[in-house]
C-alpha positions in Angstrom: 18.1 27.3 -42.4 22.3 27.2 -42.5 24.5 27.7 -39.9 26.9 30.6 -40.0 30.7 29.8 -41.4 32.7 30.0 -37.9 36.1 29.5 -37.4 37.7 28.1 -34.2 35.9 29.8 -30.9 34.6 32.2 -33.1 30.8 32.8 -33.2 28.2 35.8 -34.6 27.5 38.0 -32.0 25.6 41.5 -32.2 25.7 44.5 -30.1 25.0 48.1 -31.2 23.8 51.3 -30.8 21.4 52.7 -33.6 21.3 56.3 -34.4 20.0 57.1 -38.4 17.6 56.1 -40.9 18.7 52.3 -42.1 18.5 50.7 -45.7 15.7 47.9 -45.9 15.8 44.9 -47.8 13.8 44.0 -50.8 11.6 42.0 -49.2 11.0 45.1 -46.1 9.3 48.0 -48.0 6.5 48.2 -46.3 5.0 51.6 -44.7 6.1 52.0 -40.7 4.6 53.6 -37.9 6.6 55.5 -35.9 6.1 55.8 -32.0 6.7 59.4 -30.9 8.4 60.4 -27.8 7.8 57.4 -25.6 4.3 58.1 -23.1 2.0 55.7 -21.6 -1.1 57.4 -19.8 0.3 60.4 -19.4 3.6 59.3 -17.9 6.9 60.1 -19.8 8.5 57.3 -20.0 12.0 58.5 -21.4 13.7 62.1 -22.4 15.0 60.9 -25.5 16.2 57.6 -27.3 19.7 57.0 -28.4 20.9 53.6 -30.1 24.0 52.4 -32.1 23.9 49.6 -34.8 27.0 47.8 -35.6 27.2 45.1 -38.2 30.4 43.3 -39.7 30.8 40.9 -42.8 34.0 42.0 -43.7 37.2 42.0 -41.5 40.8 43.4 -42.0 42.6 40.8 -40.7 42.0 37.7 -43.2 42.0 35.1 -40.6 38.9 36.2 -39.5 36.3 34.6 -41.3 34.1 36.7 -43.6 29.9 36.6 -42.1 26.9 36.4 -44.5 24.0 38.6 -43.0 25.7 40.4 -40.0 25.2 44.4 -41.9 22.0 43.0 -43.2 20.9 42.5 -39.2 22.3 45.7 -38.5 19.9 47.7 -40.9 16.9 45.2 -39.9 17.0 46.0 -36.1 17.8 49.6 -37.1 14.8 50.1 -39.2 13.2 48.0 -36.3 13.8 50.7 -33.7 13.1 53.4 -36.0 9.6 52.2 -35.8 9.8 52.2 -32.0 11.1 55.9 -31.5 14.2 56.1 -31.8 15.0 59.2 -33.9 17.5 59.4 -36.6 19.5 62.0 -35.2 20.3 60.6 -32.3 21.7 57.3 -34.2 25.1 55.5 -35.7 24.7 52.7 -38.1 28.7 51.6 -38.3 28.5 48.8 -40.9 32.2 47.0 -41.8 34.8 49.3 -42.8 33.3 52.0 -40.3 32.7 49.3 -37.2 36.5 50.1 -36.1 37.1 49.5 -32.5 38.0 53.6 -32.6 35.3 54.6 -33.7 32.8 52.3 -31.9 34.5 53.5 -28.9 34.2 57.3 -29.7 30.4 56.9 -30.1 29.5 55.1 -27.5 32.1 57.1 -24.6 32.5 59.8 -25.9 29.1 61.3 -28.6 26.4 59.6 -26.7 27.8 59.8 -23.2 28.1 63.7 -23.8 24.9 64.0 -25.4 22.3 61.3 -23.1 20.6 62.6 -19.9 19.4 60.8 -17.0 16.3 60.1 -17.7 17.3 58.5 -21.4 17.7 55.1 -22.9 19.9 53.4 -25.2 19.9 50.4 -27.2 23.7 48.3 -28.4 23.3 45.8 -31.1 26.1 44.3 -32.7 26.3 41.8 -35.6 29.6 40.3 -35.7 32.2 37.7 -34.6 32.1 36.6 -31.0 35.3 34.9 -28.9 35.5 34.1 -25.4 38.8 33.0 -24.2 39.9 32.3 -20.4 42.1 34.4 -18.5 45.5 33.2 -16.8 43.8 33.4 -13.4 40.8 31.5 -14.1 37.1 32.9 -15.4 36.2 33.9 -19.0 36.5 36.9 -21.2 34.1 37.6 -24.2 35.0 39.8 -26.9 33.2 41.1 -30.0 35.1 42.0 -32.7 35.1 45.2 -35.1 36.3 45.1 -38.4 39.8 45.7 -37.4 40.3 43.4 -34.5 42.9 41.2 -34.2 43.0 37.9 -32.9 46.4 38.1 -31.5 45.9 41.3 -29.5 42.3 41.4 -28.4 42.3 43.4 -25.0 43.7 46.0 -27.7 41.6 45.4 -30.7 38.5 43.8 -29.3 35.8 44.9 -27.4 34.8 42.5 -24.0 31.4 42.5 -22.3 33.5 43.8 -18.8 34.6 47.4 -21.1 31.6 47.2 -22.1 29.6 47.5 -18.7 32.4 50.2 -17.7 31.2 52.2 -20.7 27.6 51.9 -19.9 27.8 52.7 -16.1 29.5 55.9 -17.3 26.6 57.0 -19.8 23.8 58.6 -18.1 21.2 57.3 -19.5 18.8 55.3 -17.3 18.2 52.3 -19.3 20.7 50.6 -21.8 20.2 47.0 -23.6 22.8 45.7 -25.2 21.4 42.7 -27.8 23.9 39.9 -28.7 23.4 38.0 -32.0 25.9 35.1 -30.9 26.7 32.6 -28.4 29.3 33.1 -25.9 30.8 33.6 -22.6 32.4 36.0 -19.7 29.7 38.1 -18.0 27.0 37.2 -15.5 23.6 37.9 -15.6 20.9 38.7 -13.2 17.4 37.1 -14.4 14.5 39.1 -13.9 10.9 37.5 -14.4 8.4 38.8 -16.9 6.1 41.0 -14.7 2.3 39.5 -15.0 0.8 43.1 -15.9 2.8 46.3 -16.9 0.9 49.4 -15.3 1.5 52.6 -14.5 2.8 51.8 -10.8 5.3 49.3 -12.6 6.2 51.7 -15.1 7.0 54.5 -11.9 8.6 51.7 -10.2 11.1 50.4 -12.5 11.9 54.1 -13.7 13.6 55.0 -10.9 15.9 52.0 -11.2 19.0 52.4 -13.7 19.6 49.1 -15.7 22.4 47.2 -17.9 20.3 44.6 -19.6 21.7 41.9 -22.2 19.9 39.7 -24.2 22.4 37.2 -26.1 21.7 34.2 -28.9 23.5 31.5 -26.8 26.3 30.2 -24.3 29.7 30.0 -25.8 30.8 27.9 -28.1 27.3 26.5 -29.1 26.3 27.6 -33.3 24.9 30.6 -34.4 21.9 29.5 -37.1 20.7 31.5 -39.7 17.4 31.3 -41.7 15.5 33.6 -44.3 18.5 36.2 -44.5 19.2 36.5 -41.0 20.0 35.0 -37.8 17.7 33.2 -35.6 18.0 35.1 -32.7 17.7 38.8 -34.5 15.1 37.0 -36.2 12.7 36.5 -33.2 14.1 39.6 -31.7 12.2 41.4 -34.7 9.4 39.7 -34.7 8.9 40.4 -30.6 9.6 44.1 -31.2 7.2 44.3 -33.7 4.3 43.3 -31.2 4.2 39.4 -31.0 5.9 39.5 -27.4 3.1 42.0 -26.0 1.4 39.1 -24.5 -1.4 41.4 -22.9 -2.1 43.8 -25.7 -1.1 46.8 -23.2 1.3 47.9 -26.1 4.6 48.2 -24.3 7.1 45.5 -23.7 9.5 45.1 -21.7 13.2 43.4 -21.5 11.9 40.5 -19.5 8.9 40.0 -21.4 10.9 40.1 -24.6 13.2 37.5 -23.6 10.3 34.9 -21.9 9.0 35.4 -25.6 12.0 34.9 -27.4 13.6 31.8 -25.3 11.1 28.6 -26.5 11.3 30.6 -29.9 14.8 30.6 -30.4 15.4 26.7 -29.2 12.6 25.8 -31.3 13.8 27.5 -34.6 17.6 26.4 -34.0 16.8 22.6 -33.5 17.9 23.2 -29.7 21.2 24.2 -30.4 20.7 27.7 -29.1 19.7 28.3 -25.2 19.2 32.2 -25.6 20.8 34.1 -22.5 19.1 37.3 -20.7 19.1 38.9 -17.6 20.0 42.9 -15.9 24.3 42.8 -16.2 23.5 46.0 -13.9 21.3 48.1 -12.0 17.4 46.7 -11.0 15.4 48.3 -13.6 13.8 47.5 -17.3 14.0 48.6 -20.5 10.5 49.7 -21.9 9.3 49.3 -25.6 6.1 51.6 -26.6 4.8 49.6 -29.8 3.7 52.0 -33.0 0.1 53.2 -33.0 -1.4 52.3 -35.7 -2.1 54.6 -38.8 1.0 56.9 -38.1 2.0 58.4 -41.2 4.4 56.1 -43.6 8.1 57.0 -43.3 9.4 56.3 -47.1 12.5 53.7 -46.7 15.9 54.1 -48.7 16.6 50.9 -51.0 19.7 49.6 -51.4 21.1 48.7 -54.5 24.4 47.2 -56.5 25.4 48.4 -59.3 29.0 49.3 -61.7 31.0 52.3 -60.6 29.6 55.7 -62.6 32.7 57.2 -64.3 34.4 60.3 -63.2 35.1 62.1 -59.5 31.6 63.3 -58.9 27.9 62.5 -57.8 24.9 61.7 -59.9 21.2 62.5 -58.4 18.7 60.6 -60.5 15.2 61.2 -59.3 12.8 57.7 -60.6 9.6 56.9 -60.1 9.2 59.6 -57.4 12.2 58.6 -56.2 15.6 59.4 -55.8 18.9 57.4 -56.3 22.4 58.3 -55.5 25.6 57.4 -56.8 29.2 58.5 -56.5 32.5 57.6 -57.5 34.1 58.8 -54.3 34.4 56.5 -51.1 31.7 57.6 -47.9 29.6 60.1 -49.5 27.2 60.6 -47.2 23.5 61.4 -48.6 20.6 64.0 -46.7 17.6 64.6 -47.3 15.1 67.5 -45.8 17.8 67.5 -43.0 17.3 63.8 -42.7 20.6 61.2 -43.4 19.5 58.3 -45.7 23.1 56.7 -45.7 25.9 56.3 -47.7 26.8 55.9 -51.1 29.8 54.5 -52.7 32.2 52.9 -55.9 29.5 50.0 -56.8 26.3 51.1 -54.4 23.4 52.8 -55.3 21.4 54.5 -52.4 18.0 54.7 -53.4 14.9 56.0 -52.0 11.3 55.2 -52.9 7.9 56.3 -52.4 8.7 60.2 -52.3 5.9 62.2 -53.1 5.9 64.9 -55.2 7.4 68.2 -54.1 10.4 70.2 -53.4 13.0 68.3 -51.7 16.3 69.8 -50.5 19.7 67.2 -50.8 22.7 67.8 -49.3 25.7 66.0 -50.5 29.1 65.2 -48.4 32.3 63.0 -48.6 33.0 61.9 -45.1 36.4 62.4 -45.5 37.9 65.8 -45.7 39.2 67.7 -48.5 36.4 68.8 -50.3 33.6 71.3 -50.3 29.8 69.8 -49.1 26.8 70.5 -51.6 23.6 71.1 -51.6 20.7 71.9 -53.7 16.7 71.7 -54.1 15.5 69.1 -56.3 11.8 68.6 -58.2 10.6 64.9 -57.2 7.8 64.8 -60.0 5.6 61.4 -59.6 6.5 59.0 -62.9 9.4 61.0 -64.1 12.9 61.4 -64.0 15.1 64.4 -63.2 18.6 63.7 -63.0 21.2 66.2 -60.8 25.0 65.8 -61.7 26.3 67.4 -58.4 30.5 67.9 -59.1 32.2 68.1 -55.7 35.1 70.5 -55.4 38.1 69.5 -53.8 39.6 71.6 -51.3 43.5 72.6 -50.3 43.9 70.4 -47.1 44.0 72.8 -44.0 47.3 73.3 -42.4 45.5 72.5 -38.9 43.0 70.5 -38.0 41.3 69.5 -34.3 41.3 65.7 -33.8 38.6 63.6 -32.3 40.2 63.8 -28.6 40.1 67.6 -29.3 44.0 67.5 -30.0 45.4 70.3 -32.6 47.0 68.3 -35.8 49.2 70.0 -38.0 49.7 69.0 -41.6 53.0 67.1 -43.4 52.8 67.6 -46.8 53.5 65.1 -49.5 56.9 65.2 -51.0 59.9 63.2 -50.8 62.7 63.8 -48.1 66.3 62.2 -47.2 66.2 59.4 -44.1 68.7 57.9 -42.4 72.0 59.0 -41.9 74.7 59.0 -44.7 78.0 57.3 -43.8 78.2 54.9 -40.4 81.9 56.0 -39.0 80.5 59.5 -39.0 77.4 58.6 -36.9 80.1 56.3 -34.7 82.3 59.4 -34.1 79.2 61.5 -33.2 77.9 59.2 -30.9 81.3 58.5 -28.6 82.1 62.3 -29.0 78.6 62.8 -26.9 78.6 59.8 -24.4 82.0 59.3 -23.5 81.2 60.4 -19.8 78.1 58.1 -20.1 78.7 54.7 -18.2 77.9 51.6 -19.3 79.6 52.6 -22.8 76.9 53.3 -25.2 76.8 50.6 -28.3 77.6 53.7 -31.0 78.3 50.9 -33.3 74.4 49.6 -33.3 73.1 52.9 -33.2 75.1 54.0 -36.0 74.4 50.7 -38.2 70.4 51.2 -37.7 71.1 54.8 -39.0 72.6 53.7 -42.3 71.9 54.6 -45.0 70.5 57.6 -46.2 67.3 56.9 -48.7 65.0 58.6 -50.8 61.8 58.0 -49.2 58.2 59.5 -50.8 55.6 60.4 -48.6 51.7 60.9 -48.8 50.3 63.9 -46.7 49.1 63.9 -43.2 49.0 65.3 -39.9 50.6 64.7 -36.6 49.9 66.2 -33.5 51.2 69.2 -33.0 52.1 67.8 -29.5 52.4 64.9 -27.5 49.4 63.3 -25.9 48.9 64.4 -22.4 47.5 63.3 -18.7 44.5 65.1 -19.7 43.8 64.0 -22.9 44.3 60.3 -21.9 42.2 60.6 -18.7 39.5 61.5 -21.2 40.0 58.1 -23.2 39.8 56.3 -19.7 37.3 57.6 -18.6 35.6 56.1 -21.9 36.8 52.9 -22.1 37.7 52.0 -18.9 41.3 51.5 -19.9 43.3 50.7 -16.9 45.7 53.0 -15.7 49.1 54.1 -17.0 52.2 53.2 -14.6 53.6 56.4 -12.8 49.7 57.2 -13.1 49.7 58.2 -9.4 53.3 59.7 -9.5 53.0 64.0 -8.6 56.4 64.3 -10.9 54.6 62.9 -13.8 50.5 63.4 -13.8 50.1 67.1 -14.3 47.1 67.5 -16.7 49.5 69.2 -19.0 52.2 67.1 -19.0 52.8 64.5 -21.7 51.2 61.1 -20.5 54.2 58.4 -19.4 54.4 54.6 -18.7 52.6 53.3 -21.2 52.9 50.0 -23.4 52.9 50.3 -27.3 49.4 48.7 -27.4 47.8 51.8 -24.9 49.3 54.0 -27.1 47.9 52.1 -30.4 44.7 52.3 -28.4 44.0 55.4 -27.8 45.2 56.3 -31.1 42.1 54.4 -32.6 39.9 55.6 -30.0 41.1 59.4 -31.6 40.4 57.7 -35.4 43.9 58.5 -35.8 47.0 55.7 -35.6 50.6 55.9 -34.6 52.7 57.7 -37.4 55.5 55.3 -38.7 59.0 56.2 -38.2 59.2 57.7 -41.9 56.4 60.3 -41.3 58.4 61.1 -37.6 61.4 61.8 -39.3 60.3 63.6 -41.8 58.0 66.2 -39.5 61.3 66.4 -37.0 63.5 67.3 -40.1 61.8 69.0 -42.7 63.5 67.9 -46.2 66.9 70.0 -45.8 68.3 66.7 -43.4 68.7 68.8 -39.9 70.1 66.9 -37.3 67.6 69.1 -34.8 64.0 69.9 -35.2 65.2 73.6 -35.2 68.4 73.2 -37.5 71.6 71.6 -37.0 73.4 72.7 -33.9 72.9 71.6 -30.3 71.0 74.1 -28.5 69.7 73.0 -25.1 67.8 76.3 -24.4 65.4 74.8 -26.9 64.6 71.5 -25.3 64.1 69.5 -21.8 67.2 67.0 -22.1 70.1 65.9 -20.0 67.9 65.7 -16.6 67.3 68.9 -16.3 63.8 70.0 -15.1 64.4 66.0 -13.7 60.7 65.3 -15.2 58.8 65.9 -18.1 57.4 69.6 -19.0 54.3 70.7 -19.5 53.9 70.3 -23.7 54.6 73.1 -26.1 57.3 74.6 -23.5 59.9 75.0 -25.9 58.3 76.8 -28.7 61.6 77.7 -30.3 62.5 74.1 -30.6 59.6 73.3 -32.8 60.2 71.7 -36.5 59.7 73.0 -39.6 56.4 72.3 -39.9 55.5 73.3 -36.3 55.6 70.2 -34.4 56.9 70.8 -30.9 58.6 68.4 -28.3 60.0 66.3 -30.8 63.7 66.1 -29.7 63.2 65.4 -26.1 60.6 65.4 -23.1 59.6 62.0 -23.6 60.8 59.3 -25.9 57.6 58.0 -28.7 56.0 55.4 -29.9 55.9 54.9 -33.6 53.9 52.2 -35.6 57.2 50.4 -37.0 58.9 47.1 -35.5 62.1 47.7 -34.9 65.0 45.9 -37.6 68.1 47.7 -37.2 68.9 46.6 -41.4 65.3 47.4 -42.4 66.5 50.6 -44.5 68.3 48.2 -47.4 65.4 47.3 -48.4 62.5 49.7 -47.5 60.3 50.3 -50.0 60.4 54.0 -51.4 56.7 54.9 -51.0 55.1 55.0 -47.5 57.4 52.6 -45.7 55.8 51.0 -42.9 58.3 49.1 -41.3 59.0 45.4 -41.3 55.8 43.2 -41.1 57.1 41.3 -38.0 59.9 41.7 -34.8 60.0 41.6 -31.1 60.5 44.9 -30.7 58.6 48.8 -31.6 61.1 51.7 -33.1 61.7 54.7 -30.3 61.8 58.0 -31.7 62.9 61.6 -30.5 64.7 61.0 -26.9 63.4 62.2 -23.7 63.6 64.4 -20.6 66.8 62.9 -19.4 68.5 62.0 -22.5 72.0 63.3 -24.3 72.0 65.5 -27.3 73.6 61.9 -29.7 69.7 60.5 -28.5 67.4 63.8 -29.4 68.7 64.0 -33.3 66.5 63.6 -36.1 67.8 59.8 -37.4 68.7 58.0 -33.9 66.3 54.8 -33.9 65.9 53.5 -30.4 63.9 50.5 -29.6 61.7 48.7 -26.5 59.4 45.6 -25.9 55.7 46.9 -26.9 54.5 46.1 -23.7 57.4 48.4 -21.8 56.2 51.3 -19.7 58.6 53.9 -18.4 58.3 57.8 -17.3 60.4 58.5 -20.3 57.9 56.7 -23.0 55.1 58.7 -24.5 53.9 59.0 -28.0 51.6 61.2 -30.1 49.1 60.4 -33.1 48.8 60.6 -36.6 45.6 60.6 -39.9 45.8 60.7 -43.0 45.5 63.6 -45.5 43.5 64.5 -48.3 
């Protein structure tokens, strides 16, 4: 037994939803029974079962200390609910690099919420980092962390038990557990006692009461242990679900049952430096486990194993021992079998699965990142013998358009190098007093001009930008899923039209909702090179002033509907991006950053105290809407002239 390495007020906490087929360890091939849609004497218990797994050992940010066994939690209590009925369709194992805050937040608001029914349930685990701070105000806040949190900006980056509840009240489903491998703080808990004898009038009684339920490892700031490869607490939690909390032999148990088992349990096997946590964060009702009837056909689990990179771009299929194992030289290739999805495989991972019996089998063979063709074929399994498969994957042109995550259209930047900046300082100077001398306060051409200079080969990779700026309608939708608070001017008539580009808000809401689209913001090199083109316009649509093709200079007094202006668009087809509303871009503002910007992929300087404006707005003079200005504004400013728009990478 070894305690978890934690850094300050950090602590391991799990929370997930589960949703495919999970790689066991080693010592966890063993043949499972699975329950089938959940019944108990002839009452349905629930329509379906959804549930979302999400383990961390690595992070992005290296101050965040690296965990030993949180991904191998993850796939225990995935293959644990497997067992219990939760199908593999309807789940999402996001282990490290995939546990983003984005995506996290897209399954859980945006693919389960559109997919549960009322009469549903849903199960969160996490394994990861824990931190509970205290607000300015008084009371706590407790965050998990995905793998790309930062501890400096954890409203933004972080995920807290109170967005948390907001997501769940929004998902249909009737009854949701959210299980917490860690100890800490900010929520409060209604206990519910075990019941003495789970019937069928219980059963009809609790099923008509929606529930929040949490079971967590500990209170805050109290260790996380760790014994026989995994934590305490997911320990016992794995041992209760796989029948020793079903006190009464009925086979079905519930939340409250689960957690009188687990408490003594988890204090006993962490010296008493755990007091386990549980009780209904919502709602009245309880979550109901149906335990596997025994003799259900086996279900053959995937192995994972390590092993050197294969040479080359493509895929080898090597059927052993009746058998098959995977490898690939690409990153996220994701592996299916007879329609069912075994996992991933990677640079330096093997997937593996055992036990197959002999027969046709059909594998299907994808990258998860776009650009090139999915494959499929039939393979022989043949008991004792070994057929390898060498699958080559073809790599496809990038499409010029894509559809985003948030449903927005994306158009593609292609790689290439362009000229940035502006060439000589007095000419920039003159430009800019020529435009504003009726402008009063006297605009600072000088500073403008000096963040302009000077012009620089820059090299960029491909990607895509939205085609237009992010609107009232498309940022409702990312409320509505994360329970983000409201943008200023929210409430405003002249600026909430559903069609309208969304105003007043911060650089962090934008950086939010970006993740939450698995996009980012684009830095200010890929903005100016999508406004421009590579022939250096001064305009998106060429080089003179031409205010038909733009909402400047106050004239509509608000901002238009997106895409108004079609004949303003650049070269690559990007509208609004002289006027309408200023944007957001990635980069901290350094008005001498271009000296020394790197060539490739700039990204701006690594610190500042303020974010790079790009584009102008609805009220702003021709000098503001060309290509090179460089603007700038405190990340957590909100105005009605301040929007933004996101960006991905290309293939």
């Amino acid at each position: 037994m070894r305690r978890r390495g934690l850094q300050a007020r950090l602590a391991v906490l799990g929370l997930g939803m589960l949703a495919f087929f999970v790689p066991a360890t080693q010592g966890q091939e063993r043949a499972l029974a699975v329950v089938p849609n959940p019944t108990y004497q002839g009452l349905t218990l629930y329509s379906k079962s959804w549930a979302v797994v999400v383990g961390v050992d690595k992070f992005r940010n290296p101050r965040v200390s690296r965990l030993n066994y949180a991904a191998n939690d993850a796939r225990a209590v995935a293959r644990a609910l497997i067992q219990l009925g939760f199908p593999g369709q309807n789940t999402s194992l996001l282990l490290n690099e995939r546990a983003t805050r984005a995506e996290i937040e897209r399954v859980l608001g945006s693919v389960v919420r559109r997919a549960a029914s009322p009469n549903d349930r849903l199960v969160i685990f996490f394994a990861t980092h824990g931190v509970t701070t205290t607000l300015p105000h008084g009371g706590e806040e407790g965050y998990l962390l995905p793998h790309d949190a930062d501890l400096d900006d954890l409203p933004v980056t972080a995920l807290s038990m109170q967005q948390l509840k907001q997501i769940g009240q929004r998902i249909p489903a009737k009854h949701i557990l959210v299980a917490v491998d860690a100890c800490y703080g900010g929520y409060s808990l209604v206990r519910a006692q075990a019941p003495p004898v789970v019937d069928r009038r219980y059963l009809e009684l609790v099923g008509q009461s929606r529930a929040i339920q949490v079971l967590t490892a500990g209170r805050k700031d109290q260790p996380v242990i760790e014994e026989q490869g995994h934590g305490v607490f997911t320990r016992k939690l794995l041992d209760g679900l796989a029948g020793h909390a079903d006190g009464n032999g009925d086979g079905l148990v519930t939340v409250s049952e689960l957690a009188a088992w687990m408490h003594p349990r988890v204090a006993q096997a962490s010296e008493y430096k755990q007091d386990m946590q549980w009780g209904n964060l919502d709602g009245e009702g309880q979550f109901v486990f149906v335990l596997p009837t025994v003799g259900t056909p086996p279900v053959p689990p995937p192995v994972r194993v390590e092993s050197p990179p294969p040479p080359g771009p493509r895929v080898t299929v090597v059927p052993r021992l009746g058998g098959l194992q995977f490898r690939s030289s690409r990153e996220n290739v994701e592996v299916w079998l007879n329609e069912q999805r075994i996992g991933e495989a990677g640079p330096g991972t093997d997937l593996a699965v055992e036990q197959l019996r002999a027969g046709t089998y059909r594998v299907r063979v994808r990258p998860r990142r776009e650009g090139f063709r999915p494959w499929e074929r039939e393979v022989q399994v043949v008991a004792d013998q070994k057929a390898p498969v060498e699958i080559d994957l073809e790599a496809l042109e990038p499409p010029k358009v894509i559809t985003g995550d948030d449903r927005a259209e994306m158009v593609l930047i292609p790689a290439g190098e362009f000229w940035m900046g502006s060439a000589r300082q007095e000419e920039v100077v003159q430009e800019c007093r020529k435009w504003t001398a009726h402008i009063s306060p006297r605009v600072n051409c000088e500073g403008f001009a000096t963040a302009e200079v000077p012009r620089h080969r820059v090299t960029l990779s491909a990607f895509y930008l939205d085609r237009y700026e992010v609107t009232n309608a498309q940022y409702g939708r990312f409320r509505e899923a994360t329970g983000r608070e409201a943008p200023a001017f929210w409430s405003d008539s002249r600026f909430n039209a559903p069609t309208q580009p969304v105003v007043g808000v911060s650089w962090h809401d934008a950086q939010a909702y970006c993740r939450w689209a698995g996009k980012r913001l684009p830095p200010e090199a890929e903005w100016e090179k999508a406004a421009r083109g590579t022939d250096e316009r001064q305009f998106p649509w060429g080089n003179a002033w031409e205010p038909a093709r733009v909402n400047a200079e106050g004239k509509l007094g608000k901002p238009a509907p997106v895409g108004s202006y079609p004949d303003g668009v650049s070269p690559y087809g990007v509208h609004d991006l002289a006027g309408n509303v200023w944007e957001w871009v990635a980069d901290w503002h350094d008005a001498t950053y271009y000296p020394r910007s790197p060539q490739r992929n700039p990204q701006g300087p690594e610190q500042g105290q303020q974010k790079v404006l790009r584009g102008g707005s609805w009220l702003g003079h021709p000098f503001f809407l060309r290509t090179t200005v460089r603007s700038r504004f405190a990340p957590e400013g909100r105005t009605q002239y301040l929007g933004f728009r996101c960006a991905k990478g290309a293939p």
